[in-house]
N, C-alpha and C positions, 0 to 999 in steps of 0.2 A: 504494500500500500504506500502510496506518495502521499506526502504531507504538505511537500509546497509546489509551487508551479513556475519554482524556478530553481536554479542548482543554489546550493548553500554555498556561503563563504566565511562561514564559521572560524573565529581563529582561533584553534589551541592553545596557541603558543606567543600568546603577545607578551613583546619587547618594549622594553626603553632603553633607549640608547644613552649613554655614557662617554663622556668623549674627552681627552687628555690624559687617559690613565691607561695602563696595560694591566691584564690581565695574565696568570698562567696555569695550565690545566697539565693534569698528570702528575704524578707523583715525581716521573724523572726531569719535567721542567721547573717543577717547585723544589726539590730538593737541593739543586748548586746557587737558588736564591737564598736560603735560609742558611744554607752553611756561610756563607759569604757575609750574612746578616748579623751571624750568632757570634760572628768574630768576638774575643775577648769579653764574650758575653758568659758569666760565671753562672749566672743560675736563670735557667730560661723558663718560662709557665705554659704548658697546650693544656687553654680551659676550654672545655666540651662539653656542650651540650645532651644530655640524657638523649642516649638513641647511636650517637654515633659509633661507629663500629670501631672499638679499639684497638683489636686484633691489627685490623688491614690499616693502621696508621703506625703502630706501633713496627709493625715488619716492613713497610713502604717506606716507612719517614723516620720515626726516630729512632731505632735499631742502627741508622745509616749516618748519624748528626753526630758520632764520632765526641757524646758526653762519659765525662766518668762514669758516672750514675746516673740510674731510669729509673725515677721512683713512680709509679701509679697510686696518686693519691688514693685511691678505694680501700686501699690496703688500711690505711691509718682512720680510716670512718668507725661508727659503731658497727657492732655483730647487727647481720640479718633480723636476730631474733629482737635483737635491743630496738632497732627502727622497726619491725613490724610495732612491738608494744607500744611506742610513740605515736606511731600514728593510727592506730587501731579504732580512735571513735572518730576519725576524720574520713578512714576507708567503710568501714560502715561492714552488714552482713549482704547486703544489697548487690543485684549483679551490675546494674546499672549507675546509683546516686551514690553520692556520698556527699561529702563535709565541705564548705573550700578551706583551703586550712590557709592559712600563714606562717610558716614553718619560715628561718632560712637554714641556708646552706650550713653555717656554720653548728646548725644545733643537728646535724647528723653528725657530725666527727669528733671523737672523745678528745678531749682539751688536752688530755697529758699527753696520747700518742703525739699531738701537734709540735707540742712541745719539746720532745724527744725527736722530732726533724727536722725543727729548725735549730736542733742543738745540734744535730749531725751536719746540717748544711752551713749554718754562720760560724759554726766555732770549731768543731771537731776535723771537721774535712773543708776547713775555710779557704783551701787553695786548690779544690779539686770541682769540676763541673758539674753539676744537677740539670737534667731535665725532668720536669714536672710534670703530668701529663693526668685528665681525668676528669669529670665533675664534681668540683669544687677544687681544683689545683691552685687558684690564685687564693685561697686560705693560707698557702705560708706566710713570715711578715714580710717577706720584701722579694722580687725579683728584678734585671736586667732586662729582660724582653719578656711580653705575651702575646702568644698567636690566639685566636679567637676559632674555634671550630664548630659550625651550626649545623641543625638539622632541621626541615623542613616537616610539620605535625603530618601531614600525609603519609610522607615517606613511612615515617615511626607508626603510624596506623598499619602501613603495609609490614613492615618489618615484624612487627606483634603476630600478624597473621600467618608470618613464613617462620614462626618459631624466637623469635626474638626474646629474651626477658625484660621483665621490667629492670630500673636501676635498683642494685644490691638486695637483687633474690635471686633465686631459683626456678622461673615457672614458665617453660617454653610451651607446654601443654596446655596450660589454662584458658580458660573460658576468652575469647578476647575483648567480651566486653569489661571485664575485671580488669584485664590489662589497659586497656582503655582509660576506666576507669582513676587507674593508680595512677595512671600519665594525666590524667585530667584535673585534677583533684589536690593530686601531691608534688607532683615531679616537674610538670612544667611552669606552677608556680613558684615552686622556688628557684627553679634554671630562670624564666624570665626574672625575676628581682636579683639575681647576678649576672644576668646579660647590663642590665639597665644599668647596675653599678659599673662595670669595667669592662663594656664592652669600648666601649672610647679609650681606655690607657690603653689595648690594643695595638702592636703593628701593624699586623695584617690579617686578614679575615679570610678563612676556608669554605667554603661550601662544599660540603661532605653528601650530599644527598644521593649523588649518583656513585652505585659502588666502581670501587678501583678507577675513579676517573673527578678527582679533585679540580674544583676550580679555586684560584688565590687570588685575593688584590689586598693594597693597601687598607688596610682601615680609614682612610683618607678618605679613597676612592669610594668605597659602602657608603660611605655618611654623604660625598657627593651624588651619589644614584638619590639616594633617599628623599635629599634635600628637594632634586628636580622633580621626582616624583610626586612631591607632596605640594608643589605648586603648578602641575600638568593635570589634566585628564589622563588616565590610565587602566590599564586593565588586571587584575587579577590571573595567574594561572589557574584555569579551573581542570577540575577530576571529577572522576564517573562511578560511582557505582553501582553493579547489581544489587535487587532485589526481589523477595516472592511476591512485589504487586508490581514490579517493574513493568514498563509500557517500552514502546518502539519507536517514539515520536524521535527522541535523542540522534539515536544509531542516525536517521538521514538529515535533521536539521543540525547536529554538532558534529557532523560527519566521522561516525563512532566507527567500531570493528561492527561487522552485518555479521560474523560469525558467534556472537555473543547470544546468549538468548535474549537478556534483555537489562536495560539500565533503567533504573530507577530516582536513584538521587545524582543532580548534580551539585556541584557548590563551586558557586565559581562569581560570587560577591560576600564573604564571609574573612574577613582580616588575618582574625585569628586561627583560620584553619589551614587559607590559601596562601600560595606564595609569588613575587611579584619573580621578571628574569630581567637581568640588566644587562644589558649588551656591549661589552668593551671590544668594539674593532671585530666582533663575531665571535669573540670567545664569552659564553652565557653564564653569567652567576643568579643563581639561584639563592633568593632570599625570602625567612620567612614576612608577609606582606604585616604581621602585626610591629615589623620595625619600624615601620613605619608611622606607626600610630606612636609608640615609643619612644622614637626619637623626633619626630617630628609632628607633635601633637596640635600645636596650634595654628600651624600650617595646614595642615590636613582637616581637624576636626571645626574650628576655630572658638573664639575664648569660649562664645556659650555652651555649648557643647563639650568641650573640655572641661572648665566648670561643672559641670552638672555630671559628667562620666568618667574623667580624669581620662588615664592612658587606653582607655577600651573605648573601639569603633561601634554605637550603639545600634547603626542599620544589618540587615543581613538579606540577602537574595540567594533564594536557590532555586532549582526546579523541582515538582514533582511529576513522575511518566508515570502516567497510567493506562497510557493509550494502549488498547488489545491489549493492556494486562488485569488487573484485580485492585479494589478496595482496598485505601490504606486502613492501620487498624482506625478503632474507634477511641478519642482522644480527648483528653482535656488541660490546660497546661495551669501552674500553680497561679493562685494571687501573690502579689507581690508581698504581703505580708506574709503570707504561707514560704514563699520560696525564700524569703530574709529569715525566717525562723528558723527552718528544716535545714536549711543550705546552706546559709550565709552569704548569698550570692544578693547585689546590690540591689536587681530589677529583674524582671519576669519576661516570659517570651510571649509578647502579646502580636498576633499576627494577622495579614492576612492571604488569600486565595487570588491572584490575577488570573482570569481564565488564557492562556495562552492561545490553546487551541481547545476544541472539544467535540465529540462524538455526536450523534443525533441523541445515544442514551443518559448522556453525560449528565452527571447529577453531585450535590453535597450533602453529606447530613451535618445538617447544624441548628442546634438546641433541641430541648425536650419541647415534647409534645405536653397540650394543654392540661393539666388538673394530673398529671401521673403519679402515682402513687409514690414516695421516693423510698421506701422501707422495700417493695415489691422487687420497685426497678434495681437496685443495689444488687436484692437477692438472687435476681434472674441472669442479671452478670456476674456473680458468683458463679451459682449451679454452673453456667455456660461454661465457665473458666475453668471448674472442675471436669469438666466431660458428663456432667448430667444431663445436659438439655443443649438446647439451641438457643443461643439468644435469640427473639421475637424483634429485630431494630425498630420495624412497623408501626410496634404496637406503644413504643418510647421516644423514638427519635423521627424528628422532619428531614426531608430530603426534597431538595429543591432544586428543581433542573438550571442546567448553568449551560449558559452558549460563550464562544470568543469573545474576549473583553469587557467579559463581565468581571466585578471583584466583590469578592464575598471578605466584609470585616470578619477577624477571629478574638474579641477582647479575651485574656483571660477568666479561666472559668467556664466557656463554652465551648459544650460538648461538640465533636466537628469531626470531620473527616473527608476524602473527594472519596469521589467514586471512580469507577475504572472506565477509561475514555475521555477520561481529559488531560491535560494539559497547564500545570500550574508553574508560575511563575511565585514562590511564597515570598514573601516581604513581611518580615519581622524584624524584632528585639533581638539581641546577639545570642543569649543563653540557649544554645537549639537542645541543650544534652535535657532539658526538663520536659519533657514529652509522658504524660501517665497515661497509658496504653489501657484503655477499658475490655476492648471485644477486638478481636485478632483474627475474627471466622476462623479461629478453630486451626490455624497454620503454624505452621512449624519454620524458622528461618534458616537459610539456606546452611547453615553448618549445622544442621540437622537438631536441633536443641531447641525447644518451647521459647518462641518469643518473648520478652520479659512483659508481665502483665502487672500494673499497678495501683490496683483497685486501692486500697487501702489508703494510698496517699489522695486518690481522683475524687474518690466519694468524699473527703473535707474542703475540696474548691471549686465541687460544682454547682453552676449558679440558675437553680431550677425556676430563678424569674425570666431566664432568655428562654423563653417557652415561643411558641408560633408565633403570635402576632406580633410580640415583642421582634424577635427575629426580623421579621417581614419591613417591621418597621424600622428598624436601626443597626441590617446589618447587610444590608445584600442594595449594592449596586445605589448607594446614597451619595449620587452624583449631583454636583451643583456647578454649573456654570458660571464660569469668572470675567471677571471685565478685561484680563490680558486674550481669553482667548481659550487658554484653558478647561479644563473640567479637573474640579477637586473628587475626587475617584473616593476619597477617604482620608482616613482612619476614623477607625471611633475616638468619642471624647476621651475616654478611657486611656488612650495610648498614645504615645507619645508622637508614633510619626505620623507623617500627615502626607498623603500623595497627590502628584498632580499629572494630567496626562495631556501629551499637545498632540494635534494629529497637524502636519505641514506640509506643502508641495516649493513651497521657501524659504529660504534663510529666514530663521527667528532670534530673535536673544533671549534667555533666561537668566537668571539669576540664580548665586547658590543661598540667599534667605538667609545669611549667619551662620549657615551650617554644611554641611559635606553633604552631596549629593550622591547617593547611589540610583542609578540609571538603566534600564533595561530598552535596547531598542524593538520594541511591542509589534512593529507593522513598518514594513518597506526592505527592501533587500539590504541598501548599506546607507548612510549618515557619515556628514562628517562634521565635528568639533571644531571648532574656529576660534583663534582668539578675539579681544575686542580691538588691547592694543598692541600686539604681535609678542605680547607676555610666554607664550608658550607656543610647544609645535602641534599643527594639526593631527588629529587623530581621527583616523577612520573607523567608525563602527559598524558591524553586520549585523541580520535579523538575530534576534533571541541574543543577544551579546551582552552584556552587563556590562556597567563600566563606571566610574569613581569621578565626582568633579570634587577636589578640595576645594572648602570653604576661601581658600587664600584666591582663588580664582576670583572670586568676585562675581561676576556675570561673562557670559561667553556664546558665541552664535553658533546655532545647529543649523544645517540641510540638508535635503538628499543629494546625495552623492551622484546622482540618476538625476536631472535635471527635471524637474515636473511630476517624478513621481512622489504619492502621498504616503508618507515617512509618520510612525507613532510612538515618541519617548514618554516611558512614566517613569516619572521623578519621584524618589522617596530623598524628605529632610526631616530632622527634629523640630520641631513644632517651638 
């Protein structure tokens, strides 16, 4: 089945170029730079990020760097057992939630062993070489040089799945949502709060992501990619995954593998998950995109917004495919006092549905149905969840057919879900991992294992006043026309973002409103980004592409790319 009625120009793989700096890839071209580097350099630091593979740096790179001594910080941390007990009410019994914690780095590693390295490296062996190497390595008191080594959250999503452990355990076999889980939760927060401290005294910066095939640049040069970024339009690398409601739309409009059965999610306007690629002279550094927000916050986000979120990108765009495939599960997300309570997590994921594309039978279930009983309804998604019954959806939940361009608001607390045969474009809150899964039809997810179901937390944030009419009234397709031209598409009052949709056959200017715009091109083959006053370089955008204006832009002109034909961006900002 075709989906559009003309080829797609989907880019995988967008760049930003970088320009005055060299880049170098491979181990054998980074290695005669470092040696060269580390000249009379007595005690060097490789601080890493949780994920990177230490093995293949250790044998590639510093086995080769001709130090007296290779200490692996891990070695000098607490025992396994000692950090599991630590963080135990943070990781929770739960396959999916847990705690956010605030840990740092330094309260995993026992103070005396510290103590007893730096006595070996400043005093003891004071005239003899150290290389450092590890997550938490810049914990000694002082060193000569540090190389910075990152890893990209995908990457480390897939690496968990091909057997990976988490940092300082044991459990290549584990569940991967657990692994997930511990990286979510524990691990990447405390690596991001020592990125943020010392990734700037840095020399130079690795991107590890791709195995046996390192790319390097200056620490300099990172922080100049960043800087342009965060005053350009630009695009996110986005990723694909399968799933058991996965749809087919993806495979021809993001021009995926046809040999897959089917894709499900993409994420490919999400900060914190994706990652941007910087282009030095064609050699590609991969970086994760929430550096962006990190080090360059008020550029990107700007004051209000920063203010109000600090160093987190509070939009998110993703898809979901349902096309010829199945019903996501049935779903409610926490209230924000709920998810401050249970989680500690600052704001909630309050969302909504933009119809991308949709099927003739294309439908949503969203809210309860009038006068339901809520002791019954709870019990009957129990029974279901045990394998007693069937859930009845019918007989509890509305389901309202959805055509193209339409957008269904989701405040938190209501019950929702699409059906199979459309096409969504989701526009939320950053927190995506808060999903309480009520009804799952009864399936099982593709690593064979009962999808996590979370009645227990769902049944205290559901809000059995968005009933029918309620619904009808304040949540589907509350479109109001604006005097630029516009149509305000939504959000509820409720939530924070607010969206706006332009349909154009010419050059328009928009404005980023104080806040960062995330962007999805809705209708027309390709668009291109313009600046006002030649601030930045033009950016070309395709159908279904997402894409980022920082707030530091100010206002900036769109068209089609295609002279006269009628182009549709919807705009998400903070309100």
């Amino acid at each position: 089945m075709s989906y559009l009625n003309f080829v797609s120009e989907y880019d995988k793989y967008p760049k930003t170029k970088v320009e005055g700096f060299k880049a170098y890839q491979d181990y054998e071209e980074i290695l005669p730079i470092l040696k060269k580097g580390f000249i009379n350099k007595r005690v060097v630091v490789f601080e890493m990020y949780p994920g990177v593979d230490y093995e293949e740096v250790l044998h590639n790179l510093i086995e080769k760097l001709n130090f007296n001594h290779i200490i692996k910080i891990d070695d000098y941390s607490k025992t396994e057992d000692e950090i599991n007990k630590m963080i135990e009410k943070n990781l929770t019994n739960d396959r999916v939630f847990g705690i956010m914690s605030h840990f740092k780095i330094n309260e995993f590693y026992d103070e005396s062993y510290l103590e007893k390295l730096n006595k070996l490296i400043f005093e003891d062996r004071k005239n003899e070489t150290f290389l450092v190497y590890g997550f938490g390595a810049s914990l000694i008191k002082s060193y000569d040089e540090l190389v910075y080594f990152d890893m990209a959250r995908w990457e480390i999503q897939l690496r968990y799945r091909n057997g990976m452990s988490n940092w300082k355990t044991f459990n290549p076999k584990e569940d991967n949502l657990k692994k997930f889980k511990r990286g979510y939760f524990i691990e990447w927060r405390v690596a991001d709060r020592v990125k943020k401290e010392i990734l700037k005294k840095s020399k130079y910066y690795i991107d590890t992501v791709k195995k046996n095939n390192p790319k390097m640049i200056e620490t300099i040069a990172l922080f100049k990619g960043l800087n342009k970024v965060s005053r350009s339009p630009f695009r996110l690398v986005p990723y694909f995954d399968p799933g058991v409601w996965g749809g087919q739309w993806m495979k021809e409009v993001c021009n995926l593998d046809k040999s897959k059965q089917n894709y499900a999610w993409s994420f490919d306007g999400v900060p914190e998950e994706n990652s941007i690629y910087l282009d030095f002279n064609g050699v590609i550094v991969e970086t994760p995109s929430i550096n962006v927000v990190f080090f360059e916050p008020i550029n990107l986000l700007g004051n209000k917004v920063h203010g109000r979120y600090g160093t987190e990108y509070p939009i998110r765009f993703d898809f979901l495919d349902t096309m010829d495939g199945g019903n996501l599960s049935l779903q409610v997300h926490p209230l924000t006092e709920y998810i401050q309570d249970t989680f500690g997590m600052h704001y909630t994921q309050d969302e909504s549905y933009y119809i991308l594309d949709a099927g003739s039978d294309a439908v949503v279930y969203l809210g309860v149905k009038e006068n339901i009983d809520k002791e019954e309804f709870i019990k009957a998604l129990k029974d279901a969840n045990k394998g007693n019954s069937i859930f009845d959806d019918s007989k509890y939940i509305n389901k309202f057919k959805v055509k193209k361009h339409d957008h269904i608001l989701i405040p938190a607390g209501t019950i929702h879900c699409s059906g199979r045969n459309s096409m969504v474009l989701e526009i939320s809150s950053t927190p995506y991992i808060f999903t309480f899964k009520l009804w799952d039809w009864g399936r099982v997810g593709l690593d064979g294992l009962p999808r996590p179901v979370h009645i227990e937390h769902g049944e205290k944030v559901i809000q059995y006043d968005r009933d029918t009419n309620w619904v009808k009234e304040n949540l589907i397709n509350k479109f109001v026309e604006m005097e630029d031209g516009s149509t305000k598409t939504g959000l509820h009052e409720r939530e924070p973002i607010e969206t706006r949709r332009y349909f154009f056959n010419k050059r328009i200017k928009l404005k980023t409103s104080s806040s960062c715009n995330s962007c999805n091109l809705v209708e027309g083959k390709a668009a291109i980004i313009e600046p006002v006053n030649n601030e930045f370089e033009p950016l070309i955008v395709h159908y279904a592409e997402t894409f980022i204006i920082p707030e530091s832009v100010k206002e900036y002109y769109i068209r089609p790319l295609n002279e006269g034909e009628m182009c549709g961006v919807l705009k998400a900002y903070v309100r």
